[in-house]
PDB file of N, CA, C and O in Angstrom:
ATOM      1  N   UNK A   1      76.629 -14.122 -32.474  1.00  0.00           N
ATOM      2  CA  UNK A   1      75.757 -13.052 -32.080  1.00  0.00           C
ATOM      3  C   UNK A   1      74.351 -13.370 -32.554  1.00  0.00           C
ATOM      4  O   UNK A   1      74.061 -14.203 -33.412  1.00  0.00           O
ATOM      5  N   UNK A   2      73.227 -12.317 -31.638  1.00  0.00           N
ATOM      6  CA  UNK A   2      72.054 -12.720 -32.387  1.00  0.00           C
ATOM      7  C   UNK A   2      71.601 -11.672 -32.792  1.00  0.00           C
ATOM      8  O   UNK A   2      72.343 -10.706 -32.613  1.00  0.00           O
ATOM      9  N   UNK A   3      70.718 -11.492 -33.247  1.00  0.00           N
ATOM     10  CA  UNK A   3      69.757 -10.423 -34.505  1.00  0.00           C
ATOM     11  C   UNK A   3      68.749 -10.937 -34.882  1.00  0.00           C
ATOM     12  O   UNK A   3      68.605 -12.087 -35.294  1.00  0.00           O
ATOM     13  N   UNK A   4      67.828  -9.953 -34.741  1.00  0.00           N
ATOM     14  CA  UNK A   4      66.182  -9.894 -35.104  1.00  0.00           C
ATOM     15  C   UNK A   4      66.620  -9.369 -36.823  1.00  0.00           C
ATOM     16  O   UNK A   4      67.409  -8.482 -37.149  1.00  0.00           O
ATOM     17  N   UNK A   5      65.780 -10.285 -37.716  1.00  0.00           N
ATOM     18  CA  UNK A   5      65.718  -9.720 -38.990  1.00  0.00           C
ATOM     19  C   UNK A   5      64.211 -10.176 -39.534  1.00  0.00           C
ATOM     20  O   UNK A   5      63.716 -11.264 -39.827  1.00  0.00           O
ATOM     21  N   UNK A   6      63.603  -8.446 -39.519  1.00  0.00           N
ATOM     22  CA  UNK A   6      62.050  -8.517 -39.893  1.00  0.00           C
ATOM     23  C   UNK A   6      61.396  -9.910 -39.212  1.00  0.00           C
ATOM     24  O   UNK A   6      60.951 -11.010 -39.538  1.00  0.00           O
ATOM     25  N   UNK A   7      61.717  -8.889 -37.772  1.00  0.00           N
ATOM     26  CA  UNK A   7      61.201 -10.226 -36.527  1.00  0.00           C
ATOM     27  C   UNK A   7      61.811 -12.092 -36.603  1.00  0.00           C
ATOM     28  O   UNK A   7      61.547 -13.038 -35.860  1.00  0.00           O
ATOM     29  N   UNK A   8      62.572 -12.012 -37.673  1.00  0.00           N
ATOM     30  CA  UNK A   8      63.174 -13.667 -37.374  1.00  0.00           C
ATOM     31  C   UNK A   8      64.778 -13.397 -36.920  1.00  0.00           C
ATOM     32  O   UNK A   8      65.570 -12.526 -37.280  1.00  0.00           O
ATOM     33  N   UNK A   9      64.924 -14.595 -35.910  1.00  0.00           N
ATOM     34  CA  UNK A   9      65.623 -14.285 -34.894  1.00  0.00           C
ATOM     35  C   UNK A   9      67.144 -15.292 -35.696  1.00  0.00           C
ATOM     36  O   UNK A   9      66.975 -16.485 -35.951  1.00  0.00           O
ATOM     37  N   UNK A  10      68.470 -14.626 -35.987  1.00  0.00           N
ATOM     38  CA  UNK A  10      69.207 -15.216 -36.852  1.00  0.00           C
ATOM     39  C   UNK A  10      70.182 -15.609 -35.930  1.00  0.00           C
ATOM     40  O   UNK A  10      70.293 -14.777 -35.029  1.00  0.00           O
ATOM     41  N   UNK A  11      71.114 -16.809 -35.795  1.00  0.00           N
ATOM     42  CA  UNK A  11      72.591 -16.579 -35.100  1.00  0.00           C
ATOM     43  C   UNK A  11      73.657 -16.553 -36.162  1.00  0.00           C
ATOM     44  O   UNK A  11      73.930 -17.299 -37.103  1.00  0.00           O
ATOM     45  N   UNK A  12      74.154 -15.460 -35.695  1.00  0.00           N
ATOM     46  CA  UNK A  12      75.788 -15.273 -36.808  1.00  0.00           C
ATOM     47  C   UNK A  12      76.888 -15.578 -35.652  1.00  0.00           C
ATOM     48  O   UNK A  12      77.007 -15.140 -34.508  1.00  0.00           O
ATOM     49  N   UNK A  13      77.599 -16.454 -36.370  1.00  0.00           N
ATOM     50  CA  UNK A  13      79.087 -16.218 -35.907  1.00  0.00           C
ATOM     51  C   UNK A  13      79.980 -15.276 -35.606  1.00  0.00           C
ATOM     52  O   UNK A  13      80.763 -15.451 -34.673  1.00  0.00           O
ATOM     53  N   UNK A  14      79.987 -14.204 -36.313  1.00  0.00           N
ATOM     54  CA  UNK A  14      80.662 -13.238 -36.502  1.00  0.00           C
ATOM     55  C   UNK A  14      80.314 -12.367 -34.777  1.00  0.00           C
ATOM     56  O   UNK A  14      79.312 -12.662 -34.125  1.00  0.00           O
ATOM     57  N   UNK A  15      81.109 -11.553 -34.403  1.00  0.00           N
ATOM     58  CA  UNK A  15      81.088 -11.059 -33.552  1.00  0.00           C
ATOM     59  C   UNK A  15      80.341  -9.335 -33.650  1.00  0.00           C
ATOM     60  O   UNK A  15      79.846  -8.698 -32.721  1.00  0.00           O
ATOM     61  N   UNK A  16      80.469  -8.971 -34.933  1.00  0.00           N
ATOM     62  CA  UNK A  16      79.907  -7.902 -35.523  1.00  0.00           C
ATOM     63  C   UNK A  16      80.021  -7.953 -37.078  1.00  0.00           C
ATOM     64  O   UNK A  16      80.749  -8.762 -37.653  1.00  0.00           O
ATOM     65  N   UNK A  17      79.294  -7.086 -37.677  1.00  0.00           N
ATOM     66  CA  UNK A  17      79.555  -7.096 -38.880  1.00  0.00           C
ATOM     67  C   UNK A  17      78.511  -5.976 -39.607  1.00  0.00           C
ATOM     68  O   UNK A  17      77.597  -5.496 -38.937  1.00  0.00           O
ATOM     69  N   UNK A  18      78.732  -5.545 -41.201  1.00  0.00           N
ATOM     70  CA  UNK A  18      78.257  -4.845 -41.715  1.00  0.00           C
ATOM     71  C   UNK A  18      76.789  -5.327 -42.188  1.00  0.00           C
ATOM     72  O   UNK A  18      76.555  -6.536 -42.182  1.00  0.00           O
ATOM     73  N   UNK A  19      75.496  -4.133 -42.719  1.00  0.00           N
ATOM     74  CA  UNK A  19      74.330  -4.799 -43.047  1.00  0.00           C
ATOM     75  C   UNK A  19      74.586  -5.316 -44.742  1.00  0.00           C
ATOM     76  O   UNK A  19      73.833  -5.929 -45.500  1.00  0.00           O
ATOM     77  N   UNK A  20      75.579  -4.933 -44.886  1.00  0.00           N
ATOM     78  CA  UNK A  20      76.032  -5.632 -46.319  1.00  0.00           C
ATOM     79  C   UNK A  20      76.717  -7.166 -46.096  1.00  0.00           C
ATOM     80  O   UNK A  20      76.943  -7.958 -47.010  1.00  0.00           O
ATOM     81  N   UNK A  21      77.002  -7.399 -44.612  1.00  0.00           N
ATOM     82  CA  UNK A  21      77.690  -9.015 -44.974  1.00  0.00           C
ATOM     83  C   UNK A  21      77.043  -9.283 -44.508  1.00  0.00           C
ATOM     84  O   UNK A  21      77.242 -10.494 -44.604  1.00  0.00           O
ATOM     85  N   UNK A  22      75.637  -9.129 -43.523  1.00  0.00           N
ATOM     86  CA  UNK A  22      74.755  -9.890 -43.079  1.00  0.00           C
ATOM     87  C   UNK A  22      73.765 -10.150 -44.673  1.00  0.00           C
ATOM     88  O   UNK A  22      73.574 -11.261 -45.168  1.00  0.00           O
ATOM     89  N   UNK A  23      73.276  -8.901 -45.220  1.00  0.00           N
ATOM     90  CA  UNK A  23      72.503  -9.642 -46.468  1.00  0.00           C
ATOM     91  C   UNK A  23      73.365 -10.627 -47.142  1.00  0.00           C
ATOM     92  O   UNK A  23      72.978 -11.775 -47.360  1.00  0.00           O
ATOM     93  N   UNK A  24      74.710 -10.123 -47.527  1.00  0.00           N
ATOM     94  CA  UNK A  24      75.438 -11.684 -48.020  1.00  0.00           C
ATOM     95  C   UNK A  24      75.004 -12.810 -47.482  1.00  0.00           C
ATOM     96  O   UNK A  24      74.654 -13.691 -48.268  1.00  0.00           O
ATOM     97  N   UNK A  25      74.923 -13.045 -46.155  1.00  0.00           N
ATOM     98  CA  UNK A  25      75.160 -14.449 -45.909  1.00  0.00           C
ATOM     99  C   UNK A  25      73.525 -14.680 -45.827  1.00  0.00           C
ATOM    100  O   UNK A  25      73.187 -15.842 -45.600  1.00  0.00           O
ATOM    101  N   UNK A  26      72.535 -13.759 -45.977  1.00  0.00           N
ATOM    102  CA  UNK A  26      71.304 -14.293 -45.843  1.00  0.00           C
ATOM    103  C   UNK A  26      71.100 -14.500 -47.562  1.00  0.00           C
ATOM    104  O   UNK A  26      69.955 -14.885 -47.804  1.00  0.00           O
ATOM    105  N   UNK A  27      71.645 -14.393 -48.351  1.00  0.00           N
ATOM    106  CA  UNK A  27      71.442 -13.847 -49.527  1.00  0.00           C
ATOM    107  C   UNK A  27      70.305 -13.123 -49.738  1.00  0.00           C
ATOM    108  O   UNK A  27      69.318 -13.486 -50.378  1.00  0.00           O
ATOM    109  N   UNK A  28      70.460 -12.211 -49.242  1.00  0.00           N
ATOM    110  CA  UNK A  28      69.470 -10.936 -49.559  1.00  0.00           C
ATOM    111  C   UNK A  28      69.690  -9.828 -50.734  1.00  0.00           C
ATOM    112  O   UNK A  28      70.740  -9.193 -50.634  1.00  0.00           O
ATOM    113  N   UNK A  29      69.063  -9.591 -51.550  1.00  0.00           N
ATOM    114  CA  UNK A  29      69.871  -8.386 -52.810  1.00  0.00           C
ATOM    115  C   UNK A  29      69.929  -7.141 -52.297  1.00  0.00           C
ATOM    116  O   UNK A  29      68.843  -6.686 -51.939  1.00  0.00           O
ATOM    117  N   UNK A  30      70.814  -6.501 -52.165  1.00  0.00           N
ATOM    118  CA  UNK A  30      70.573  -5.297 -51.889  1.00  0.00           C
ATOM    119  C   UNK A  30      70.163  -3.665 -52.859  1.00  0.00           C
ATOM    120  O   UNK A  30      70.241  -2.501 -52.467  1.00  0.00           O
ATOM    121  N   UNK A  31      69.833  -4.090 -53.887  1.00  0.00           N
ATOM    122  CA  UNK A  31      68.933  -3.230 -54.779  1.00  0.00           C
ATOM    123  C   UNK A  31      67.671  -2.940 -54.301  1.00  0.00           C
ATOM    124  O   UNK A  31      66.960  -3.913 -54.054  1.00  0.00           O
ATOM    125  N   UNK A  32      67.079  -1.492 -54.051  1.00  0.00           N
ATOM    126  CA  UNK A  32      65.814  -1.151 -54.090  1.00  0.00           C
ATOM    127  C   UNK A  32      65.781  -1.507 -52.522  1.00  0.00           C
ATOM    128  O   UNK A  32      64.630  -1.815 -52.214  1.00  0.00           O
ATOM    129  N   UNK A  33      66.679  -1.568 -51.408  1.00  0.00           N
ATOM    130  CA  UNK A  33      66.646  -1.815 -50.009  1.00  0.00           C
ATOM    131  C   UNK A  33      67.283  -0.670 -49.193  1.00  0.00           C
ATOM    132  O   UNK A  33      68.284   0.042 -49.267  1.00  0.00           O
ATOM    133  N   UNK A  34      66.258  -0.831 -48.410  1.00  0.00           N
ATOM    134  CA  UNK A  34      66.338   0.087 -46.986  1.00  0.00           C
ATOM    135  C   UNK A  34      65.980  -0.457 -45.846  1.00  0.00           C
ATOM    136  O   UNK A  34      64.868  -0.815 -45.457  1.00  0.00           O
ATOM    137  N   UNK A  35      67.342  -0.502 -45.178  1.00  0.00           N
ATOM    138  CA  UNK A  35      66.964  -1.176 -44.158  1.00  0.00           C
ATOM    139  C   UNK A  35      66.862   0.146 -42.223  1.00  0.00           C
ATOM    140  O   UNK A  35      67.362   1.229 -41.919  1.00  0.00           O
ATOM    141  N   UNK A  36      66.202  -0.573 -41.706  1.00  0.00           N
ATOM    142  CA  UNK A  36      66.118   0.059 -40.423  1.00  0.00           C
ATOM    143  C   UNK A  36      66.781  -0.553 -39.340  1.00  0.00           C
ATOM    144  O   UNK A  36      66.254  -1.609 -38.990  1.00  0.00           O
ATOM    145  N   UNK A  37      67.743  -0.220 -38.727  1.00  0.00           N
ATOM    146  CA  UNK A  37      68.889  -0.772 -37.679  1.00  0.00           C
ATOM    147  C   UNK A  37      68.576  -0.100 -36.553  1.00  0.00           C
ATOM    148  O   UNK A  37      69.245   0.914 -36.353  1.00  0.00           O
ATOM    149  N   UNK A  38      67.570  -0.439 -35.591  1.00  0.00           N
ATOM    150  CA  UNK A  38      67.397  -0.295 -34.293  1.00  0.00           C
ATOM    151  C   UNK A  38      66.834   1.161 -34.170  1.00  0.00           C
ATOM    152  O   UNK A  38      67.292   1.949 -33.342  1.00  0.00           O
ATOM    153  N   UNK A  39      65.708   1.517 -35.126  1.00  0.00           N
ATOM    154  CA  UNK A  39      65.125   2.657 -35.400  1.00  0.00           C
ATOM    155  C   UNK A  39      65.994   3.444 -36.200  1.00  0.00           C
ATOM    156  O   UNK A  39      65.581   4.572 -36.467  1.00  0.00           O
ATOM    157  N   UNK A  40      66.792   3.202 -36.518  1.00  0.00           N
ATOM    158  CA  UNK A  40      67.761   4.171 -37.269  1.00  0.00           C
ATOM    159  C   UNK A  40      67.250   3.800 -38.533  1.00  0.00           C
ATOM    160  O   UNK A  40      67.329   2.580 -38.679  1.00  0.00           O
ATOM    161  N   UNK A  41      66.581   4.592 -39.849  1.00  0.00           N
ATOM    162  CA  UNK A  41      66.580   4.476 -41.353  1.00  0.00           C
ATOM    163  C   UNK A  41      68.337   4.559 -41.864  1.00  0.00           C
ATOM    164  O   UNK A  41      69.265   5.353 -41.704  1.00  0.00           O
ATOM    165  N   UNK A  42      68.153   3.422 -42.457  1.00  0.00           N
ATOM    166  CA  UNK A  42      69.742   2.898 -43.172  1.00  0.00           C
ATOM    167  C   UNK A  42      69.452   2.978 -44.498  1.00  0.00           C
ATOM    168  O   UNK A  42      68.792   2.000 -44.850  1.00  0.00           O
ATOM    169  N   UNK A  43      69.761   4.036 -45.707  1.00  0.00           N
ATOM    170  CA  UNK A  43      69.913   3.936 -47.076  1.00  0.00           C
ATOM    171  C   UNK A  43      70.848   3.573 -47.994  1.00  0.00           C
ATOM    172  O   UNK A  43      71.957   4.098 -47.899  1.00  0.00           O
ATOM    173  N   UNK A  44      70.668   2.886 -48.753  1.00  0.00           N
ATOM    174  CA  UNK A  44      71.274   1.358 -49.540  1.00  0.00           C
ATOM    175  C   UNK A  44      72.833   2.200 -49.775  1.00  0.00           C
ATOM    176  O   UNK A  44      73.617   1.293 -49.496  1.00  0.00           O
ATOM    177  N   UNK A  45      73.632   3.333 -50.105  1.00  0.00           N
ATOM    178  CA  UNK A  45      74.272   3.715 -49.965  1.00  0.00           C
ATOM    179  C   UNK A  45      75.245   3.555 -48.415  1.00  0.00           C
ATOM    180  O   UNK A  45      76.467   3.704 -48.403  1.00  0.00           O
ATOM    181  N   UNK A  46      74.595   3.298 -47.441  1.00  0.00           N
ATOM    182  CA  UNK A  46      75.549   3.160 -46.024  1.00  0.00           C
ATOM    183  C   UNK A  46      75.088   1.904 -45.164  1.00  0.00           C
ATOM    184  O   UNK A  46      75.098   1.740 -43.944  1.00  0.00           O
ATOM    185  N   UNK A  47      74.650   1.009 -46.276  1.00  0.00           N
ATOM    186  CA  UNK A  47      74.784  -0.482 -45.795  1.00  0.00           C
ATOM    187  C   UNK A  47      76.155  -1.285 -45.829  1.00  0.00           C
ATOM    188  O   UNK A  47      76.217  -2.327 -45.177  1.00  0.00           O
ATOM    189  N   UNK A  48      77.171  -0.886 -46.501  1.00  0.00           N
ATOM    190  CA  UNK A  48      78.255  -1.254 -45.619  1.00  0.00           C
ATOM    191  C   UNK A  48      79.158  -0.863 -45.011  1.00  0.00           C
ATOM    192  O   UNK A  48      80.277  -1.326 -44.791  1.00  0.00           O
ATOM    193  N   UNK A  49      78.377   0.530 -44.561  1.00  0.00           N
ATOM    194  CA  UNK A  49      79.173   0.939 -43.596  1.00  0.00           C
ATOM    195  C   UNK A  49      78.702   0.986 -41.759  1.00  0.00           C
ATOM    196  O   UNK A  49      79.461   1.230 -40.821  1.00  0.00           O
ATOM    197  N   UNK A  50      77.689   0.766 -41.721  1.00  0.00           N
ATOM    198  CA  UNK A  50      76.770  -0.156 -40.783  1.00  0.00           C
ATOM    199  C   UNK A  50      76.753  -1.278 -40.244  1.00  0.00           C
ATOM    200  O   UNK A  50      76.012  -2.163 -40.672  1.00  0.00           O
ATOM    201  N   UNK A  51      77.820  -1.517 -38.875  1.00  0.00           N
ATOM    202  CA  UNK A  51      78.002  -2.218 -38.122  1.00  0.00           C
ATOM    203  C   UNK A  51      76.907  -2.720 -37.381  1.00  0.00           C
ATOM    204  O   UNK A  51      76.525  -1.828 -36.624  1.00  0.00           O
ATOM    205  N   UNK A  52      76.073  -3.991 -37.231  1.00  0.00           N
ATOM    206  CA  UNK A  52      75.342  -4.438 -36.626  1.00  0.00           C
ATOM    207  C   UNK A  52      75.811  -4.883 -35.274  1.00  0.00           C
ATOM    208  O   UNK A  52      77.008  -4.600 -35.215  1.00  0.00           O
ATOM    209  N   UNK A  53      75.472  -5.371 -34.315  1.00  0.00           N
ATOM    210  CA  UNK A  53      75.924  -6.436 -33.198  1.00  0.00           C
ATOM    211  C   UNK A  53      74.927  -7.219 -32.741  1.00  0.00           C
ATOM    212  O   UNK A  53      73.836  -7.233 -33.311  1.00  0.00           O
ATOM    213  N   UNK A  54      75.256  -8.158 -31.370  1.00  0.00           N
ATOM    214  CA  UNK A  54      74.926  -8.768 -30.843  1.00  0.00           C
ATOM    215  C   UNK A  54      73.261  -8.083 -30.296  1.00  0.00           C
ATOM    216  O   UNK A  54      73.135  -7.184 -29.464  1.00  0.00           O
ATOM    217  N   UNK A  55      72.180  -8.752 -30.981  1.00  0.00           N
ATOM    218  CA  UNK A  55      70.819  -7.612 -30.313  1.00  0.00           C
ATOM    219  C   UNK A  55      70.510  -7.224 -30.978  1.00  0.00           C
ATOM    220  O   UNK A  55      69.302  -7.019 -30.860  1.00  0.00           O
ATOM    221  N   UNK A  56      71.223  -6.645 -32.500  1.00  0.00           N
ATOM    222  CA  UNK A  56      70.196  -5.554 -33.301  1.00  0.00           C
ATOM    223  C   UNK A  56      69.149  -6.048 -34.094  1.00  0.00           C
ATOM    224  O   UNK A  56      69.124  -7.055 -34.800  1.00  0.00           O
ATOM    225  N   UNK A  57      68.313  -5.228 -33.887  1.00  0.00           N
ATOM    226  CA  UNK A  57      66.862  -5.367 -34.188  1.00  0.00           C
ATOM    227  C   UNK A  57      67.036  -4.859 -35.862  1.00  0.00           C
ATOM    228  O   UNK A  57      67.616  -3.778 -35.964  1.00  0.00           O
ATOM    229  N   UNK A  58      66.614  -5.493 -37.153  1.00  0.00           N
ATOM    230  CA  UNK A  58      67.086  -5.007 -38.320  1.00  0.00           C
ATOM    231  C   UNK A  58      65.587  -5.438 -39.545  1.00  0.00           C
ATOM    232  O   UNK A  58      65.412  -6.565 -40.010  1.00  0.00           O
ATOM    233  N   UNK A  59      64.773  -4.329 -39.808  1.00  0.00           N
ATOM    234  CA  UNK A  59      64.025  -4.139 -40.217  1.00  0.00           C
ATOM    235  C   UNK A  59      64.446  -4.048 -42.162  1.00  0.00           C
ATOM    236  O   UNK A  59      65.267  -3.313 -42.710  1.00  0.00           O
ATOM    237  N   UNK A  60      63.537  -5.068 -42.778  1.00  0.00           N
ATOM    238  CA  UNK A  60      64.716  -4.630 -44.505  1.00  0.00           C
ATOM    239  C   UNK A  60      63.665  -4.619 -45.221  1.00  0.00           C
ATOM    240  O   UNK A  60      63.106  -5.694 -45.437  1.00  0.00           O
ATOM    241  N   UNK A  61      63.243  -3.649 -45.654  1.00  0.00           N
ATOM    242  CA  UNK A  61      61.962  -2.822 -46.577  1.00  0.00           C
ATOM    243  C   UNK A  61      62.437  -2.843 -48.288  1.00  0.00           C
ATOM    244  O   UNK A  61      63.545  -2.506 -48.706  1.00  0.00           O
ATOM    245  N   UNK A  62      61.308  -3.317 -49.096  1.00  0.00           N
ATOM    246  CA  UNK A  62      61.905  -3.187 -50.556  1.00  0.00           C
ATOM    247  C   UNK A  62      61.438  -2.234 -50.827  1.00  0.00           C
ATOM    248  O   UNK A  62      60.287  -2.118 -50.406  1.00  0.00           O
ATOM    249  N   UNK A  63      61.867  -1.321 -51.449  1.00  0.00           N
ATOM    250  CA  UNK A  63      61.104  -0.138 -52.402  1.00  0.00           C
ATOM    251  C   UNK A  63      60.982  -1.068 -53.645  1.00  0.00           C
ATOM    252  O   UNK A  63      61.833  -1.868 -54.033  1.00  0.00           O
ATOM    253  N   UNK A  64      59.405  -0.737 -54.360  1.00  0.00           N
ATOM    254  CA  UNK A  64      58.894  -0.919 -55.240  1.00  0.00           C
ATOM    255  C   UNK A  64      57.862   0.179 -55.525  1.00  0.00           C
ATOM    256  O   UNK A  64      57.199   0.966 -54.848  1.00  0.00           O
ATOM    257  N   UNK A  65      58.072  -0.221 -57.299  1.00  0.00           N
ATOM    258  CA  UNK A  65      57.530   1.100 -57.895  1.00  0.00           C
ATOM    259  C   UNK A  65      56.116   0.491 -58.629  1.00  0.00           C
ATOM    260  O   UNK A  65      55.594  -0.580 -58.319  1.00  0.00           O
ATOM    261  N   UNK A  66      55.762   1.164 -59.382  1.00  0.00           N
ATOM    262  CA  UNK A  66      54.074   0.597 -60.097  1.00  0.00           C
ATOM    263  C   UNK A  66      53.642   1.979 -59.974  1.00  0.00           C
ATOM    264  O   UNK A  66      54.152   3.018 -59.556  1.00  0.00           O
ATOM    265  N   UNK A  67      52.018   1.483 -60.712  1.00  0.00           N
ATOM    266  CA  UNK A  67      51.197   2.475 -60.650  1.00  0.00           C
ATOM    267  C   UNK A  67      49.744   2.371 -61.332  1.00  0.00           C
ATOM    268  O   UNK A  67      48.964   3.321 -61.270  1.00  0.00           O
TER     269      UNK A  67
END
């Protein structure tokens, strides 16, 4: 399958899968992440329950703090 991730264009094998085994295999951390799945806001709590597919567009934002 393919997938846009923060505009780079990835091929996975997998036929579908969660935004928790796609950061696996990108090794991405998933602390302090929010990701956006085809306009949908995804919070780090229901990233693996978030089936991606073939096409999805997947936006992955860090929250960071300071001041």
């Amino acid at each position: 399958m393919k997938v846009l991730v923060n505009d780079k264009e990835h091929l996975l094998e997998a036929s579908s899968m969660t935004i928790t085994e796609l950061l696996e295999k990108l090794n991405i951390p998933s602390i302090g992440l929010v990701a956006d799945l085809d306009g949908q806001i995804i919070n780090n709590a229901e990233l693996s329950s978030k089936n991606i597919s073939d096409g999805s567009k997947i936006e992955l934002i860090r929250i960071v703090g300071g001041g």
